[in-house]
Every structure is written in structure tokens, then in C-alpha cells.
C-alpha positions as CSV (number, residue, x, y, z in Angstrom):
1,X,-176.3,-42.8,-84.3
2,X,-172.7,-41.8,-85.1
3,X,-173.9,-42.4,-88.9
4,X,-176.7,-40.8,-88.8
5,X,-174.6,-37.5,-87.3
6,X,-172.2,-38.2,-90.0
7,X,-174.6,-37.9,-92.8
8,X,-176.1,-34.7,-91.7
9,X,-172.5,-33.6,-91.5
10,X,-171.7,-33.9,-94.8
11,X,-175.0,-32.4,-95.9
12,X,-174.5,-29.4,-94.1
13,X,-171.0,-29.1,-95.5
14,X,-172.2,-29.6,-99.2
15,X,-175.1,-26.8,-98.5
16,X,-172.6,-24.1,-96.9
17,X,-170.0,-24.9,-99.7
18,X,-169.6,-22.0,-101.5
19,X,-167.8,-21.3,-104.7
20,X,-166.5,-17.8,-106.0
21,X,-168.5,-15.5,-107.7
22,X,-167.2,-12.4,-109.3
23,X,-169.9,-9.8,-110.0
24,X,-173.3,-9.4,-109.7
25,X,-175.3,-12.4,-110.5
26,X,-179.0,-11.7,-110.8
27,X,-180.3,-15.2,-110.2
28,X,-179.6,-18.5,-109.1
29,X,-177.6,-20.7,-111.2
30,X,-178.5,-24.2,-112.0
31,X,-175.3,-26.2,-112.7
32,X,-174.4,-30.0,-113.7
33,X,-171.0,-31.4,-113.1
34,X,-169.5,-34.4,-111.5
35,X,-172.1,-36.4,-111.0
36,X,-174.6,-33.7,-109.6
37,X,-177.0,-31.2,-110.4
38,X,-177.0,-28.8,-108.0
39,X,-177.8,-24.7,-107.6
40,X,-176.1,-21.5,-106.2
41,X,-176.8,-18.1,-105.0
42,X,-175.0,-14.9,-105.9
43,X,-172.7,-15.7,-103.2
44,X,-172.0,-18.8,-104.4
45,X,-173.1,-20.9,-101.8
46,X,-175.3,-24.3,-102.9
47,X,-178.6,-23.7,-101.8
48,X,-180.3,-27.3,-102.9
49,X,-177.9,-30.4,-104.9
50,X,-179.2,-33.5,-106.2
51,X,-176.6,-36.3,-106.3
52,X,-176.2,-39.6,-108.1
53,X,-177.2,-37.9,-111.1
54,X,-174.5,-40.0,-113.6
55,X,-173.1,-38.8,-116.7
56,X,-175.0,-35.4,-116.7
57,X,-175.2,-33.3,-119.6
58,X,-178.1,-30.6,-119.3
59,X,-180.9,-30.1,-117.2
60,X,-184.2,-28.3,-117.2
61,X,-186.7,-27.6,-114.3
62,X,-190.6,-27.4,-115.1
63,X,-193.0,-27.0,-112.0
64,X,-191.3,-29.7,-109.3
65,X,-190.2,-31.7,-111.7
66,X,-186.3,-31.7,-112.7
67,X,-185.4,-32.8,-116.0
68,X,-181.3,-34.1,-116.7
69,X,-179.9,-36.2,-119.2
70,X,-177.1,-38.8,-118.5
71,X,-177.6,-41.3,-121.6
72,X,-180.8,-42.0,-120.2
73,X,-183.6,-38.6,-119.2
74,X,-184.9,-38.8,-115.1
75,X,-186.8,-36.5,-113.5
76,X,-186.4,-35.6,-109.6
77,X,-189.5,-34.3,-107.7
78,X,-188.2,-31.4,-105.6
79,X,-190.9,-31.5,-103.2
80,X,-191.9,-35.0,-102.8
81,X,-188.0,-36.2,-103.4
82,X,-189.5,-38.8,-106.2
83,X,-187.2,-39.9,-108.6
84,X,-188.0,-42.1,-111.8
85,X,-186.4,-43.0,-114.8
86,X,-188.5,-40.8,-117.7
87,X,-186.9,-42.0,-120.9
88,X,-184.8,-44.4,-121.9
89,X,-183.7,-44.9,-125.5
90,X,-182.3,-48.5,-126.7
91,X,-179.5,-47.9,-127.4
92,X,-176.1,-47.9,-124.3
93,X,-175.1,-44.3,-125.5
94,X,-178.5,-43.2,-125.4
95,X,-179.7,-39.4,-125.3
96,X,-177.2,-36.3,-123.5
97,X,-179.1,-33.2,-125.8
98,X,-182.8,-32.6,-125.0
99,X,-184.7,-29.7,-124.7
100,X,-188.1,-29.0,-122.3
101,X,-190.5,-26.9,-124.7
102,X,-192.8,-24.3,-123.4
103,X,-195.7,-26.2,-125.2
104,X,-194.9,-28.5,-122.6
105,X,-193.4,-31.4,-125.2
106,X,-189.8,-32.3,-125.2
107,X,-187.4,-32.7,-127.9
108,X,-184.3,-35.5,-127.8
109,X,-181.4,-36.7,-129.8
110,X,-180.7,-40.8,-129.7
111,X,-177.2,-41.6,-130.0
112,X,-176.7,-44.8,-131.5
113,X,-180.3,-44.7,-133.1
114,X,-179.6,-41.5,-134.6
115,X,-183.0,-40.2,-134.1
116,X,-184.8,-36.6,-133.3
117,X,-188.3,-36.7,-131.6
118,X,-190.3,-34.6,-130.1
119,X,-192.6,-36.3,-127.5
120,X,-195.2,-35.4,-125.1
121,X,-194.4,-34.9,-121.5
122,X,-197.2,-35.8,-119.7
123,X,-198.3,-38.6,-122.4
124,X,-194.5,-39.3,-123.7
125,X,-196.5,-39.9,-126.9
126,X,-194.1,-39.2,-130.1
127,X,-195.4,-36.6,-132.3
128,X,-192.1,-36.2,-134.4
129,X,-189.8,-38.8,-135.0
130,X,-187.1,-39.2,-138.0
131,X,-183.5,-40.5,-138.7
132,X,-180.9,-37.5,-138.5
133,X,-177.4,-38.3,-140.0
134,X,-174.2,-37.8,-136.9
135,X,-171.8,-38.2,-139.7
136,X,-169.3,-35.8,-141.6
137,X,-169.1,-35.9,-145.1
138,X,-166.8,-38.8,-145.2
139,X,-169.2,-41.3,-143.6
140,X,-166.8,-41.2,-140.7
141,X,-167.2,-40.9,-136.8
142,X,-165.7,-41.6,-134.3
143,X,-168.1,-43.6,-131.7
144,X,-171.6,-43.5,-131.0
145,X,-170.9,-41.5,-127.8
146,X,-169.8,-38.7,-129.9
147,X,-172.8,-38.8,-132.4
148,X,-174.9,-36.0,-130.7
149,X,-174.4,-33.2,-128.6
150,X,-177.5,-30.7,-127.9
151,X,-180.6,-30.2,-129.6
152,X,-182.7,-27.3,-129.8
153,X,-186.3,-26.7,-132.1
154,X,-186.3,-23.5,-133.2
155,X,-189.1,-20.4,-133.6
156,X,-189.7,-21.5,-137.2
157,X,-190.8,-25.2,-135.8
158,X,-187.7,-27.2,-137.4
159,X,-184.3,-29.1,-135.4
160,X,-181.0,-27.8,-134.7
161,X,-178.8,-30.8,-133.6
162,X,-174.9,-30.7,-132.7
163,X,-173.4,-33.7,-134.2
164,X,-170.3,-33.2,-131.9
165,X,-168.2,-36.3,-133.4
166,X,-168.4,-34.8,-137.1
167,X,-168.0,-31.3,-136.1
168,X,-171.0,-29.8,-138.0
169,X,-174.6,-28.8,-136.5
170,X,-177.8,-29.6,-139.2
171,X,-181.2,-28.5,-139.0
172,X,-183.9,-30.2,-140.4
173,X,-187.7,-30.1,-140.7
174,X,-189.9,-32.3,-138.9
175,X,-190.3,-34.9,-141.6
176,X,-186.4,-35.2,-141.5
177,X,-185.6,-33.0,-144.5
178,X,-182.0,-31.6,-144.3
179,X,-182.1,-27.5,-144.3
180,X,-179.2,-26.9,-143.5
181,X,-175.9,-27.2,-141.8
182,X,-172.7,-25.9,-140.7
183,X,-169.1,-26.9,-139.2
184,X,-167.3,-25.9,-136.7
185,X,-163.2,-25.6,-136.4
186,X,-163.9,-28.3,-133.1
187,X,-166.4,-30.3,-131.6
188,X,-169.9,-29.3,-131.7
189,X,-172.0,-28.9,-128.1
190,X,-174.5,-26.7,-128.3
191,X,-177.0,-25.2,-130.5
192,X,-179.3,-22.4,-130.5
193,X,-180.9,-20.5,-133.2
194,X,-181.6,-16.9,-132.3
195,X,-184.7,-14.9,-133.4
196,X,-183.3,-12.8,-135.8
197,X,-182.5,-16.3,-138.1
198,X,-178.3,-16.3,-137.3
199,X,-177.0,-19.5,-135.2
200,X,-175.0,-19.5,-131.7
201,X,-172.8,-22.7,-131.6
202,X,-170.4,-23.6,-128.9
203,X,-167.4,-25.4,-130.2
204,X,-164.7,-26.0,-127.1
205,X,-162.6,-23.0,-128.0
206,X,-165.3,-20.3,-129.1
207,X,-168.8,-19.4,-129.4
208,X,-169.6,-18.5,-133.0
209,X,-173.0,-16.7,-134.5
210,X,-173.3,-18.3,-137.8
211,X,-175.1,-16.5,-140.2
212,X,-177.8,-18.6,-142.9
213,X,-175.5,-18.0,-145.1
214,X,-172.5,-19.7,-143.2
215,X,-170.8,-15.9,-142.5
216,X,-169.6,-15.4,-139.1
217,X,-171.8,-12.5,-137.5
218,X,-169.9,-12.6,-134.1
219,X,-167.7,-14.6,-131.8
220,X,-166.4,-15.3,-128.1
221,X,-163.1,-17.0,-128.4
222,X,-161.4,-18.2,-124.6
223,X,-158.5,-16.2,-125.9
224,X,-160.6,-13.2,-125.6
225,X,-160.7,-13.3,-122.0
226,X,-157.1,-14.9,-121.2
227,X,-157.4,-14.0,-117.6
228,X,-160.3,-15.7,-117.1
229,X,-158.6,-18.9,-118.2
230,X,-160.9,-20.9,-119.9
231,X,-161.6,-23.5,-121.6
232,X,-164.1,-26.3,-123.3
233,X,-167.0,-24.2,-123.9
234,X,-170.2,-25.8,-123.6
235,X,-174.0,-24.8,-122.6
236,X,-175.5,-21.8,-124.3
237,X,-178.4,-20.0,-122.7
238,X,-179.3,-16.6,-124.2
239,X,-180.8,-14.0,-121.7
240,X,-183.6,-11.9,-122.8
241,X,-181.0,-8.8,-123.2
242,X,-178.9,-10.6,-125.1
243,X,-176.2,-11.5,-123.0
244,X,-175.0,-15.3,-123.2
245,X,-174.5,-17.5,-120.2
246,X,-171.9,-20.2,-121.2
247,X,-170.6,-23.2,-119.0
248,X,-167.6,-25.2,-119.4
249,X,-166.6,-29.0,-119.3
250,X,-163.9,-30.0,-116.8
251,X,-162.3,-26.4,-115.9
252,X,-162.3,-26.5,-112.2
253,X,-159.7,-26.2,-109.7
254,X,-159.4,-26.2,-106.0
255,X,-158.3,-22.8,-105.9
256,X,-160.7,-21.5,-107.7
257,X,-158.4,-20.1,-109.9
258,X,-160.6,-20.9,-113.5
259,X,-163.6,-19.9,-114.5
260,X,-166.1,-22.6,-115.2
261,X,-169.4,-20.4,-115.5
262,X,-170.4,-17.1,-116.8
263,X,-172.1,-14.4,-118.4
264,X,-170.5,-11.9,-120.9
265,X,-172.8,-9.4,-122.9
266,X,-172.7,-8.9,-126.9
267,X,-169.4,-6.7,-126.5
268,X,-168.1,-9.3,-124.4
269,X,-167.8,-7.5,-121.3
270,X,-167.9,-9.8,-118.5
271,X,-171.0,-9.4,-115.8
272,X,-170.0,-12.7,-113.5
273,X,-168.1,-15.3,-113.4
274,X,-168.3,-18.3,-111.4
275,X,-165.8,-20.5,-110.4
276,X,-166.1,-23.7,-108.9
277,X,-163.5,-26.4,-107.1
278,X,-162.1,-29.5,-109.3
279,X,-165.4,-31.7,-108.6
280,X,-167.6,-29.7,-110.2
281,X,-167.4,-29.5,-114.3
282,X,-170.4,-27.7,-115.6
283,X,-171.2,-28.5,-119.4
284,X,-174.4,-26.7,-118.5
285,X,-175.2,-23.0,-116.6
286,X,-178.5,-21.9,-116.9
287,X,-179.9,-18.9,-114.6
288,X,-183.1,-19.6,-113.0
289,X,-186.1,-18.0,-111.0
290,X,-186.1,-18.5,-107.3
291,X,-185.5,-22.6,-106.7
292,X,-188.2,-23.6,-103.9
């Protein structure tokens, strides 16, 4: 009995925790870090977590199904509680950068294997598979661990793929024909391709728009914001308006006194921030609808 009143005491504690949030956040926010995937309000109270969750790099939800990656991809029913191994790549390093597709396949980057596909969801039939290169120009890396970050496909149908140990981000088509690539002064995370053909990259220190042409059409730099203290920029999501949500890696602290989550607009003026205590590191901060 004592236990069982024990358990449901440190449930309700992890549900009442509530981080600080400065500003007016719209949605919910759907975080990884430590471990966990878990979601807060605007107030910054966790309103559902998901522990045991490894490793955790990005996450996506579709339906009642919860997607994360850890080197391995599961999926977490929300309803039924169901949790199952989805994907699992050969080699130990495995897959941190995926993407859920609104066509409903999913797109993945093997370390180790080096290899893109794009696969099914319901099937988890392959429909695009190829070797991609994690390497810089000298043929040198550091480990497999570092070979790739996040992966995106873009509106034009090809890859974009942060090959975070080389510091450069490539895009090829589906066959595995190079396009085109780009470095970065640090380690490569993220990736996303806009719709107006430029390239947002996260690269620790700074998010930089690259343009096709490798000229830099804008940037958000931590030193921008010194205040907010910050540092190891991460996940990228771009809201319909423009403004960018960006998490960090391992920028917590118990008094809450740097930011780890947040969302500035294209003149970098800050809407929210979120900042969480030290077991909490979110690579990933993604708004979401209504969690249920």
C-alpha cells in the first residue's frame, strides 16, 4: 500500500511541476530531454510525460500514436498506453533524425549504415533507400554517433541531412544524387529547407538561413539575446508566420535561470521563452494542438 501511495505521489508531483514561461505561449509545447518526452501548458505546468524514453532526440505525434528517436524509433499509444519498438536499424548508433511526412511515410537517417529512407508507416515498406556520405572532405569523422543529426525531405521531393560530425548538411535526390551542401562554423543538428528555396540550419551557437547559393540570408546568434543565456541550439520548427521555435541541448538549471526553449520572430524579437530545471535538456521544442 505504502508503494502504491508512493507512486501516485510522485506522479502527481511530475504532473503539477511547472517550469517558467515568459510570454504568451499559444500552444502546448512538446519537449524531449532527460530521458522523457513530455508536454507543457502556457503556464508551464506538464500536462502528460512519457518516461523511459532513452537517448531522445526528436519526436512527432500522429493520431495516438507518438513517434521519438533514441538510436532506435518507438511509438507510445496515448490512449491505450501501448508501447512497441517501430524501427530498429542494425547498426548500435542507429537513427536520432527522422521526420513524420504528411503523406503519412517517414523519413530516417542510419548512423553507422549511412543510409536515408523513406518508408511507409503503416506498411514500414521502403520506398527510398540510398547511401548518403557523414563525412567532411577529408574522409574524416569522428564516430558513428556523430555521423547524422536531423533529416528533413523537402517541398521539391529531395533529402536534407545534418551530418553533425563533419559539420556540413547535403541534400540529395531520391536516387542518392548529391545536390548540394553546405558547412557550418559548428556541429550540424537540424535542417529545414524553407519554401522560398533558402536553408535554416542550427549549428550550437546560431541559426543560419543559407541561401542556394551558400550566402547567408539571415541569422540568430545566442549572443543576440545575451540575457537569455543560451546556448547549444538545436530543434528548428518554423511556424506558419514565420517565427522559429528553437530548443536547446543541456541548458537547464534549477533556478530556472537559462532559457532552454523558445520562439523569436524574423526580427528576433522574442515572443516566449521557456525555461526548464537541470533534468530536462530539450534538443527538440515543437508547438502542438491540444494533447488529449
Amino acid at each position: 500500500m505504502k508503494k502504491v501511495l508512493l507512486l501516485s505521489a510522485v506522479a502527481l508531483s511530475m504532473l503539477l511541476h511547472a517550469d517558467v514561461i515568459k510570454g504568451k505561449m499559444e500552444k502546448s509545447l512538446l519537449l524531449t530531454g532527460a530521458g522523457r518526452l513530455y508536454v507543457v501548458n502556457g503556464e508551464g505546468k506538464t500536462v502528460w510525460s512519457l518516461d523511459k524514453c532513452g537517448n531522445i532526440h526528436r519526436a512527432y505525434r500522429r493520431g495516438d500514436w507518438v513517434y521519438y528517436s533514441n538510436s532506435n524509433i518507438h511509438r507510445y499509444n496515448v490512449k491505450t498506453k501501448e508501447r512497441e519498438l517501430f524501427y530498429s536499424p542494425c547498426e548500435k548508433e542507429g537513427v536520432f533524425g527522422f521526420e513524420l511526412l504528411p503523406s503519412g511515410a517517414m523519413v530516417l537517417a542510419e548512423n553507422g549504415t549511412d543510409k536515408i529512407t523513406e518508408l511507409d508507416v503503416d506498411t514500414k515498406k521502403k520506398c527510398v533507400s540510398f547511401d548518403a556520405n557523414s563525412r567532411n572532405k577529408e574522409g574524416k569523422i569522428s564516430n558513428k554517433h556523430h555521423h547524422f543529426r536531423m533529416i528533413r525531405k523537402t517541398p521539391n521531393g529531395t533529402y536534407v541531412v545534418a551530418c553533425s560530425g563533419a559539420n556540413i548538411v547535403r541534400e540529395y535526390d531520391k536516387n542518392g544524387k548529391l545536390l548540394w551542401e553546405q558547412e557550418t562554423p559548428q556541429l550540424a543538428f537540424d535542417v529545414l529547407r524553407r519554401k522560398n528555396g533558402n536553408t535554416l540550419i542550427s549549428h550550437l551557437n546560431a541559426v543560419t538561413e543559407y541561401t542556394p547559393d551558400h550566402k547567408i540570408a539571415w541569422s540568430f546568434s545566442c549572443d543576440d539575446k545575451p540575457e537569455l543565456k543560451l546556448s547549444n541550439i538545436c530543434g528548428i520548427q518554423e511556424l506558419e508566420n514565420g517565427n522559429l521555435v528553437l530548443g536547446t541541448y543541456a541548458n537547464c538549471k534549477d533556478d530556472y535561470s537559462q532559457v532552454t526553449a523558445l520562439e523569436i520572430t524574423r526580427d528576433k524579437k522574442v515572443v516566449w521563452t521557456y525555461s526548464a530545471s537541470k533534468d530536462r535538456s530539450n534538443m527538440s521544442a515543437f508547438l502542438v494542438d491540444e494533447w488529449k
